[in-house]
C-alpha positions in Angstrom: 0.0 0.0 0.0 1.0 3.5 -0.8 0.9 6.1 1.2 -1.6 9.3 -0.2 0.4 11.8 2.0 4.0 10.9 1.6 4.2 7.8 -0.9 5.9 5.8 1.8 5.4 1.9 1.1 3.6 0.2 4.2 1.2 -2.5 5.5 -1.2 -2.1 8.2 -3.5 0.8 9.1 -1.5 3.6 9.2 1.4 5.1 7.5 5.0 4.6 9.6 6.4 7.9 8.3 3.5 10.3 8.5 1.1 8.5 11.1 -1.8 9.3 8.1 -4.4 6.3 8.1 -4.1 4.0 5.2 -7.6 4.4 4.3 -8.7 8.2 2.9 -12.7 8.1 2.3 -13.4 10.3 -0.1 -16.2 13.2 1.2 -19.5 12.2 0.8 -22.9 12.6 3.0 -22.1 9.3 4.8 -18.8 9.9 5.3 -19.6 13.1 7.3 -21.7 10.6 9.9 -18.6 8.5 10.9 -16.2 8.5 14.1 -13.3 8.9 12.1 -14.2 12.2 10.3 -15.9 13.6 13.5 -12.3 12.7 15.1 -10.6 14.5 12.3 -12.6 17.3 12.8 -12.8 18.2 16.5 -8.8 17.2 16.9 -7.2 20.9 16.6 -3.7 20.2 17.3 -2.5 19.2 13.2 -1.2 21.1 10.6 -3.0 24.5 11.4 0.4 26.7 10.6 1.4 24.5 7.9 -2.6 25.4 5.7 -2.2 29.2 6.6 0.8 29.1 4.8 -0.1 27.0 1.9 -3.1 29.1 1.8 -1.0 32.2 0.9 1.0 30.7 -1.9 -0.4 27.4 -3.1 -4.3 27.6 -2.1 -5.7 25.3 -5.1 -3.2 22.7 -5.3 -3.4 22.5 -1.5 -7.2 22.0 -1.4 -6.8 19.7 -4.5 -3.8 17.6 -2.2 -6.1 17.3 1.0 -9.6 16.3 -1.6 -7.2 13.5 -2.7 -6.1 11.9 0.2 -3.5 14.0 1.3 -4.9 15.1 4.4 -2.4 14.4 7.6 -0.6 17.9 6.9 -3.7 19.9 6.2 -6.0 21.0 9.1 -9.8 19.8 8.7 -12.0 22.3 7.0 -14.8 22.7 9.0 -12.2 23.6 12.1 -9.8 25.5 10.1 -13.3 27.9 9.1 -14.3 28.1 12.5 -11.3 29.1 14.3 -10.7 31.9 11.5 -14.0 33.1 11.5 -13.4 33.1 15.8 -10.1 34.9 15.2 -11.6 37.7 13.3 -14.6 38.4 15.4 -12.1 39.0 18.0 -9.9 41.3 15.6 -13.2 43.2 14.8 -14.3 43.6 18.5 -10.9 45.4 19.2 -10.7 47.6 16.2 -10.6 51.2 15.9 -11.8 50.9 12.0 -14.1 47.8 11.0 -15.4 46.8 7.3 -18.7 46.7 8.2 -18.3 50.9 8.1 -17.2 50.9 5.0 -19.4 48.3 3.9 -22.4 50.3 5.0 -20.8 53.6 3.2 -20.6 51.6 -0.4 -23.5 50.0 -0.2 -25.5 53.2 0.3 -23.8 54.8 -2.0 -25.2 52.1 -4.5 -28.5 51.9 -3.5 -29.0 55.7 -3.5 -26.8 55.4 -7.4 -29.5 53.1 -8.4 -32.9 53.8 -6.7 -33.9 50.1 -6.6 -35.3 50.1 -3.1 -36.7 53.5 -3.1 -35.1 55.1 0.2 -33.8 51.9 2.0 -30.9 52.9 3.9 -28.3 49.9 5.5 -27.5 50.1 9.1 -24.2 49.8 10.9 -26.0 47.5 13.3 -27.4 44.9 10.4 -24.4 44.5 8.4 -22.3 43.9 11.6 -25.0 41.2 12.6 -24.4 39.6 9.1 -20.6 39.7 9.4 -20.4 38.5 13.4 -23.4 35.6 12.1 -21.8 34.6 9.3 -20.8 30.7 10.2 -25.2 30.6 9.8 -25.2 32.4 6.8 -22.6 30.3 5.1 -24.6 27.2 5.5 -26.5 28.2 2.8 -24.0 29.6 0.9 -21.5 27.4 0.7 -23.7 24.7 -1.5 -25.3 27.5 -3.6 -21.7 28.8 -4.5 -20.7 25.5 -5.6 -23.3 24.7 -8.2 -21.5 26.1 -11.2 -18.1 25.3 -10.4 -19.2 21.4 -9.9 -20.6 21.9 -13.5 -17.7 24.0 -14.8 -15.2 21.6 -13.3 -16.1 18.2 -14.1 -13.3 16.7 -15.0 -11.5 17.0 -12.0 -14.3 14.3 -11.0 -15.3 15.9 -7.4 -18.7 15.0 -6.3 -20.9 18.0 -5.3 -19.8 17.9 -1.2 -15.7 18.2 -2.4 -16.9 21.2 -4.6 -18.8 22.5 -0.6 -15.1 21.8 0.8 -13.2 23.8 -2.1 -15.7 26.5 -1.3 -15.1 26.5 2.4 -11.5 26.3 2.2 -12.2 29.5 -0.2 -14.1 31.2 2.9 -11.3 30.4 5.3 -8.4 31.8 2.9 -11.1 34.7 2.9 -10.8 34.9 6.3 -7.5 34.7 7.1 -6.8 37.4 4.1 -9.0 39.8 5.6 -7.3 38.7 9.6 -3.7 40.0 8.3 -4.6 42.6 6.3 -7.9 44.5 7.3 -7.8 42.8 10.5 -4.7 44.2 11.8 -5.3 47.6 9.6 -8.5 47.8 11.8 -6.1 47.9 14.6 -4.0 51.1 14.0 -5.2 54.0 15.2 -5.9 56.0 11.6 -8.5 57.9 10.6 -11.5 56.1 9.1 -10.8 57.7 5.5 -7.2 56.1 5.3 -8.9 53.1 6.4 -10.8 53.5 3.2 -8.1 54.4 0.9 -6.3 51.4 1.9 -9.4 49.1 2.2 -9.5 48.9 -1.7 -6.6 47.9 -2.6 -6.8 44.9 0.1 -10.1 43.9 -1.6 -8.7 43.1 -4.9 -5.5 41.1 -3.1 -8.2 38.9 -1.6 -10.2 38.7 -4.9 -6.9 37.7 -7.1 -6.6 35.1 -4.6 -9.6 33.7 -5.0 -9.5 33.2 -8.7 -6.0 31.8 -8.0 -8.1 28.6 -6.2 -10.0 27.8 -9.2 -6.6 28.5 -11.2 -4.9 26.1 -9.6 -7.4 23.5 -9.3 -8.2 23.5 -12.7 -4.1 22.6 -13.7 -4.8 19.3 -11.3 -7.1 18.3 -14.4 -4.8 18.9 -17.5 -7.2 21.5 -18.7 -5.5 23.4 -21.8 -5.0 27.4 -20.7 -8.2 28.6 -22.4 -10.1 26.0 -21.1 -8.3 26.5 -17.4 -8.8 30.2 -18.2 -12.6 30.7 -18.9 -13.9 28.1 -15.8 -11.7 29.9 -14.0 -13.6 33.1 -14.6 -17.0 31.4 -14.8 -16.5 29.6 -11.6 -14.6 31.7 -9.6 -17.2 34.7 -10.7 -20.3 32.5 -9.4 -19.0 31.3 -6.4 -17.7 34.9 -5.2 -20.9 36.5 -7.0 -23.5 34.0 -4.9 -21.5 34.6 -1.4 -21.6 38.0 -1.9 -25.3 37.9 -2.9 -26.2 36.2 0.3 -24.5 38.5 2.5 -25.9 41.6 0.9 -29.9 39.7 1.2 -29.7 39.2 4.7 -28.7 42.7 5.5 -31.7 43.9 3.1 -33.9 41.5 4.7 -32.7 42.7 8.2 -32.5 46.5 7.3 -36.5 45.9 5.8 -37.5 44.3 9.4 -36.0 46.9 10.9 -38.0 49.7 9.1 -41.0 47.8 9.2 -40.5 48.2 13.4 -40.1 51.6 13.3 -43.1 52.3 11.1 -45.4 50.6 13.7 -43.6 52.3 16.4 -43.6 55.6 15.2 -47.2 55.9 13.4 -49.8 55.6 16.4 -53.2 53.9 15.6 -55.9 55.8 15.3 -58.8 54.7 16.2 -62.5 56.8 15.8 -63.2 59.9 17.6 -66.6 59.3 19.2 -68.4 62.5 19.1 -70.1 63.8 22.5 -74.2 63.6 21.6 -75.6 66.8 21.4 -77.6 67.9 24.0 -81.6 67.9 23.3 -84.0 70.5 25.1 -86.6 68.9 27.8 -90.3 69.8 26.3 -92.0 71.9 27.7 -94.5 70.8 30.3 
């Protein structure tokens, strides 16, 4: 038997060199029930350093390694989300600057540009609900982003829950992106329009990286460059477009409830005014 992690030649149930188990399920509903992935999943103290830092230069060959068995160096996706996602609510909690002002700023800015919603205004306090909730909102989001890429990328032969796992790994390089940049910009004590003007800039970093996934994972299938070139675009666009999409619905659906409550608190219901009956004269006697 040979080793998925390290090619090392063995017998038995796990790999002498690198302790990895000799047999890698591949991700599917089922798999997701048994002890062994729950173990994987809930044991935090493997390869956590080692996937930041493949994240920052090799993020779709890494994901592409650990989807094919390669998976004792690489920490387990659902935990390597989680404690990002932990990390930068702390960051955000202690910063002088967060994204969710600038976020309420742009958006705004587009909604008042466009006149969709009539005079619908976001609130600081719903897009920093989104952001601090967004382990809930990505349990919708994660299988709606990976639709197209699981029809874009067939030949690399992932079932639909891999192409999930390639989209949560996506989240977490997100994450930790934002955690080193934006996180510890948020930090420094600048004013909130340098914040801006650096803010941009940041953005696109993360962006690039993203398409740099689907860039990489598409080389792991022998796709020629045009063909690596345009599911790149195409998947990359869908997945970041319907992420997006979701976070920008739930702070319109929050920012609606929210108006609604103030409309019923502000206009009072008005009920009938009962006029007094006028007065009729005794007759005479």
């Amino acid at each position: 038997m040979t080793c998925l992690n390290c090619a090392t030649e063995f017998e038995g149930k796990f790999c002498p060199n690198c302790a990895q188990r000799a047999s890698t399920q591949r991700f599917t509903f089922k798999h997701l029930l048994t002890r062994d992935f729950l173990a994987d999943t809930f044991n935090f103290d493997r390869g956590f350093l080692h996937t930041c830092k493949a994240m920052f230069y090799r993020p779709g060959y890494a994901i592409a390694d650990y989807l094919n068995g390669q998976r004792k160096e690489y920490f387990n996706f659902i935990g390597f989300l989680l404690i990002l996602l932990g990390i930068e609510a702390i960051f955000w909690e202690m910063a002088v600057n967060s994204p969710a002002e600038y976020m309420v700023e742009v958006l705004n800015e587009q909604l008042a540009k466009n006149n969709t919603f009539g005079a619908v205004n976001l609130g600081i306090e719903e897009v920093e609900t989104v952001l601090r909730n967004q382990k809930l909102l990505f349990i919708p989001a994660i299988p709606l982003a990976a639709i197209i890429p699981y029809f874009v990328f067939r030949r690399l032969k992932f079932n639909f829950l891999e192409h999930c796992i390639i989209i949560s790994f996506l989240l977490a390089m997100n994450t930790l992106l934002g955690i080193v940049t934006l996180g510890v910009l948020g930090l420094l004590p600048i004013s909130f329009a340098t914040y801006k003007a650096i803010y941009l800039p940041f953005s696109f970093v993360v962006l690039f990286f993203d398409f740099l996934v689907f860039w990489q994972i598409a080389k792991t299938a022998n796709y020629s460059t045009g063909g690596r070139l345009w599911r790149t675009i195409i998947g990359g666009y869908m997945a970041i477009f319907v992420i997006g999409l979701t976070q920008q619905l739930s702070m319109g659906i929050l920012t609606g409830r929210r108006m609604k409550m103030e409309e019923e608190r502000i206009t009072p219901t008005e009920l009938p005014v009962t006029q007094p009956a006028e007065e009729t004269a005794a007759p005479g006697n």
